[in-house]
ROFIDO-391360 format. One record per residue: residue in three letters; chain; x, y, z of N, C-alpha, C in turn. Coordinates in nm, 4 decimals. Layout:
aa; ch; n_x; n_y; n_z; ca_x; ca_y; ca_z; c_x; c_y; c_z
ALA; A; X; Y; Z; X; Y; Z; X; Y; Z
...
This chain:
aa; ch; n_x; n_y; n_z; ca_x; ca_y; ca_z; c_x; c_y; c_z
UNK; A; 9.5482; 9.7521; 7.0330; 9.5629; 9.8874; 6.9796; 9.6470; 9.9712; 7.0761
UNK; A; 9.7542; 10.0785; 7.0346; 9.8360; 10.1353; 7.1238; 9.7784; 10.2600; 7.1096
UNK; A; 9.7360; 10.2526; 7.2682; 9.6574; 10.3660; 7.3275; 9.7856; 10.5331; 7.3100
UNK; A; 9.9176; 10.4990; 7.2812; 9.9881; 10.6062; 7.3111; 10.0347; 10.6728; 7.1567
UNK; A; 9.9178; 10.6089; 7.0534; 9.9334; 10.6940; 6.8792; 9.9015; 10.7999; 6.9373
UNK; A; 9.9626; 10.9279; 6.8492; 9.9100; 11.0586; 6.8573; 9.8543; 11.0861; 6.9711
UNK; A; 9.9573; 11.0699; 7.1231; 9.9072; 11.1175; 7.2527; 9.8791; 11.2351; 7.2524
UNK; A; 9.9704; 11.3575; 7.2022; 9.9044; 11.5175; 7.1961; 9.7638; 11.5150; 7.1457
UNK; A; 9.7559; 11.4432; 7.0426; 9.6181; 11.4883; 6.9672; 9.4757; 11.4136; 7.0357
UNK; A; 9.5403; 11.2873; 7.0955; 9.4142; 11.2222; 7.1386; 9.3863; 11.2882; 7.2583
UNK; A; 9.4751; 11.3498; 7.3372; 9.4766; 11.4071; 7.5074; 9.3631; 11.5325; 7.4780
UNK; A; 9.4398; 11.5954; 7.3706; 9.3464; 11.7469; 7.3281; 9.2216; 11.7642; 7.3294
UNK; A; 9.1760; 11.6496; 7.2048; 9.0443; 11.6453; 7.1903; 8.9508; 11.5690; 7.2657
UNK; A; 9.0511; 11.4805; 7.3671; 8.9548; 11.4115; 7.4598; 8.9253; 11.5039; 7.5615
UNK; A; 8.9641; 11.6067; 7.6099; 9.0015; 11.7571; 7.6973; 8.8752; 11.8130; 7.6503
UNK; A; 8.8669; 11.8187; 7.5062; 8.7682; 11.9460; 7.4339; 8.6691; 11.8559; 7.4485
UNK; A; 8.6300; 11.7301; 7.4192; 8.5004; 11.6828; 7.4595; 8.4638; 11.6463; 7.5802
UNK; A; 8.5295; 11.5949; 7.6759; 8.4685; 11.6202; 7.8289; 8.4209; 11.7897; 7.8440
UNK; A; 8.4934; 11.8377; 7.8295; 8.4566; 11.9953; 7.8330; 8.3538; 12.0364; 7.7961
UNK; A; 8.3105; 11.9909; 7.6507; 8.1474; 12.0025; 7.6249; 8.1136; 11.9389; 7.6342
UNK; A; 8.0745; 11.8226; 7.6747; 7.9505; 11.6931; 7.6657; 7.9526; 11.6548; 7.8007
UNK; A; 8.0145; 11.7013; 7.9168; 8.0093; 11.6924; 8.0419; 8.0260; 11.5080; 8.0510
UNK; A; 8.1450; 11.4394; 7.9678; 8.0675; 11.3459; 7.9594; 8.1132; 11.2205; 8.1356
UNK; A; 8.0442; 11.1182; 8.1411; 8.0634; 11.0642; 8.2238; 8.0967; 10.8977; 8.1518
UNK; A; 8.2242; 10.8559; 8.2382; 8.3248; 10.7597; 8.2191; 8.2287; 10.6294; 8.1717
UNK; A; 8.1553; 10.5349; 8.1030; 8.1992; 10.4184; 8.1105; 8.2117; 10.3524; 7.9898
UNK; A; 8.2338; 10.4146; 7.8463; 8.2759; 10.3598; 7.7110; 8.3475; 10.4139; 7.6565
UNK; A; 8.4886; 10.3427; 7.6015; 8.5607; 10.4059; 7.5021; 8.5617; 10.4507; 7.3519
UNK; A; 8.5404; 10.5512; 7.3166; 8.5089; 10.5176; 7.1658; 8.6463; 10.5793; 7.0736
UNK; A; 8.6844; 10.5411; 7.0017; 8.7776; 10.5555; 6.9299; 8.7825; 10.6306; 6.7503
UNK; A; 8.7681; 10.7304; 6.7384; 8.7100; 10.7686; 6.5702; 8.8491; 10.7585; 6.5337
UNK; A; 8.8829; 10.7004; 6.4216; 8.9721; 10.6266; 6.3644; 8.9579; 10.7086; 6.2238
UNK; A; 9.1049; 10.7822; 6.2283; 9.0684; 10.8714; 6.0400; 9.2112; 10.8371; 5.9664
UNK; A; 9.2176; 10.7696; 5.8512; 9.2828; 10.7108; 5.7975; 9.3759; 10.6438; 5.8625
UNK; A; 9.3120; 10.4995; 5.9378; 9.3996; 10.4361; 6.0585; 9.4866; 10.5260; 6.1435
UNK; A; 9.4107; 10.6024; 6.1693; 9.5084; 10.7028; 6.2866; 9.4441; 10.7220; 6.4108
UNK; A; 9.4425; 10.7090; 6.5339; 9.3418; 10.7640; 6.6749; 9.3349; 10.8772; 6.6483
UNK; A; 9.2344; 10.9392; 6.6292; 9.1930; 11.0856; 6.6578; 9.1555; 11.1559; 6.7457
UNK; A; 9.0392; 11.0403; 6.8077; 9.0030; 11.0994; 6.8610; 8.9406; 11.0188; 6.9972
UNK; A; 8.9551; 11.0259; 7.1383; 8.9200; 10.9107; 7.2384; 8.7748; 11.0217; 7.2999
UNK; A; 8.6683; 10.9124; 7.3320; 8.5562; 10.9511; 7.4042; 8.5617; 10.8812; 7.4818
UNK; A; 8.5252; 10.8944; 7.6114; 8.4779; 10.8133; 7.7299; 8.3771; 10.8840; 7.7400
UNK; A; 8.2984; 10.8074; 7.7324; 8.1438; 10.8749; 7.7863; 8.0238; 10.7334; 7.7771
UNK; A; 7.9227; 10.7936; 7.8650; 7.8060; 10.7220; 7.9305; 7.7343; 10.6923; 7.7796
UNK; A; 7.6422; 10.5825; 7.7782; 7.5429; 10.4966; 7.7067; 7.4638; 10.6184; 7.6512
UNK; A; 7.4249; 10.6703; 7.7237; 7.3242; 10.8172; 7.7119; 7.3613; 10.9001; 7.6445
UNK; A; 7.4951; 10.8945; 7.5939; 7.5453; 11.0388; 7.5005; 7.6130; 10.9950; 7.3776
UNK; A; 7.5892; 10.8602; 7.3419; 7.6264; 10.8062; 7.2433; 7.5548; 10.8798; 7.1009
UNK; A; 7.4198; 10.9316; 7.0768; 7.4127; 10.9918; 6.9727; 7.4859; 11.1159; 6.9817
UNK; A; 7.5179; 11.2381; 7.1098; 7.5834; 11.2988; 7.1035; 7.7294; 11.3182; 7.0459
UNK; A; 7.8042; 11.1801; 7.0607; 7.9083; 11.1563; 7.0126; 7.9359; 11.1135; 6.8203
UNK; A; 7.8246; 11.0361; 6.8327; 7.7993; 11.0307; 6.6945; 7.7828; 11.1446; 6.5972
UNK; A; 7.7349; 11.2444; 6.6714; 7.7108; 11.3543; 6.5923; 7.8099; 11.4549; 6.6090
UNK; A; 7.9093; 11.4697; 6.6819; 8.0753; 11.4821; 6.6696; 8.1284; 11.4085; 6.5957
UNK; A; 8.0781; 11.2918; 6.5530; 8.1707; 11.2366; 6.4521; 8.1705; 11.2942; 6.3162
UNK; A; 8.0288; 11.3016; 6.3255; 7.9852; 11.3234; 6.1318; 8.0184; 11.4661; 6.1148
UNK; A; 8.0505; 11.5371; 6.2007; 8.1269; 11.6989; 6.2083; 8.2322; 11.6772; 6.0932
UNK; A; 8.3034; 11.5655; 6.1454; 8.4674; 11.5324; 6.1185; 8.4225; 11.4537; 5.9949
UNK; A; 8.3062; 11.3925; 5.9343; 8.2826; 11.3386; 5.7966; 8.4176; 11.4448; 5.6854
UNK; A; 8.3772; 11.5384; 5.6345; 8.4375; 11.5642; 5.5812; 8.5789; 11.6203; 5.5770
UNK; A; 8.6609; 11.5362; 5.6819; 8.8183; 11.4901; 5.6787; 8.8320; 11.4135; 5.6214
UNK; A; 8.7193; 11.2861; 5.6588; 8.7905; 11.1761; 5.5679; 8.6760; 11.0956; 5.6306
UNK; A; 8.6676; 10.9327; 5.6136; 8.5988; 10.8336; 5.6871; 8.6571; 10.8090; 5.8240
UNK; A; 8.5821; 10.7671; 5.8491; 8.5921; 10.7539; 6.0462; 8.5469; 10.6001; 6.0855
UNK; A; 8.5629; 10.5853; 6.1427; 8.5355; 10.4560; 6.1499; 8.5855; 10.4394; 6.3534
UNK; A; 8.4022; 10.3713; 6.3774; 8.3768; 10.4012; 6.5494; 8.3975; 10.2439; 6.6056
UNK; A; 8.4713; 10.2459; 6.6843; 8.4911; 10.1136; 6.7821; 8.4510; 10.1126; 6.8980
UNK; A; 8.4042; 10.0221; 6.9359; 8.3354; 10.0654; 7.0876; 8.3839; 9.9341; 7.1618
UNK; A; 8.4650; 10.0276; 7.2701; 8.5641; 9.8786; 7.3209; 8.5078; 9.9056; 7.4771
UNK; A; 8.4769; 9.7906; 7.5509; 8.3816; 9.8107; 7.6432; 8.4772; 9.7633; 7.7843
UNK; A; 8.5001; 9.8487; 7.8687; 8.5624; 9.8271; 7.9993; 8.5867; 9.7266; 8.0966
């Protein structure tokens, strides 16, 4: 997968969620909205429902679809 789709948009919102979820580095997660990167998380085991529930925010854009690609 090329980490450099939609670099403005993935940089942004990966910016806006460290920012709130304080999160800490060790999983990538990828929300995927009509085969597009949207959106990159790095964050700890521990904040995985947190993230999940940023996802279903974004439910009604479209389907999402979460990959969890492990370091």
């Amino acid at each position: 997968m090329n980490l450099k789709i939609n670099k403005k948009i993935r940089y942004k919102f990966l910016t806006l969620t460290i920012n709130t979820l304080n999160i800490n580095y060790k999983n990538i997660y990828y929300f995927v909205l009509h085969n597009t990167i949207l959106f990159t998380y790095l964050c700890n085991v521990k904040l995985k429902k947190d993230v999940l529930e940023v996802g279903r925010l974004k439910m009604e854009v479209g389907r999402i679809k979460i990959l969890n690609l492990e370091l």
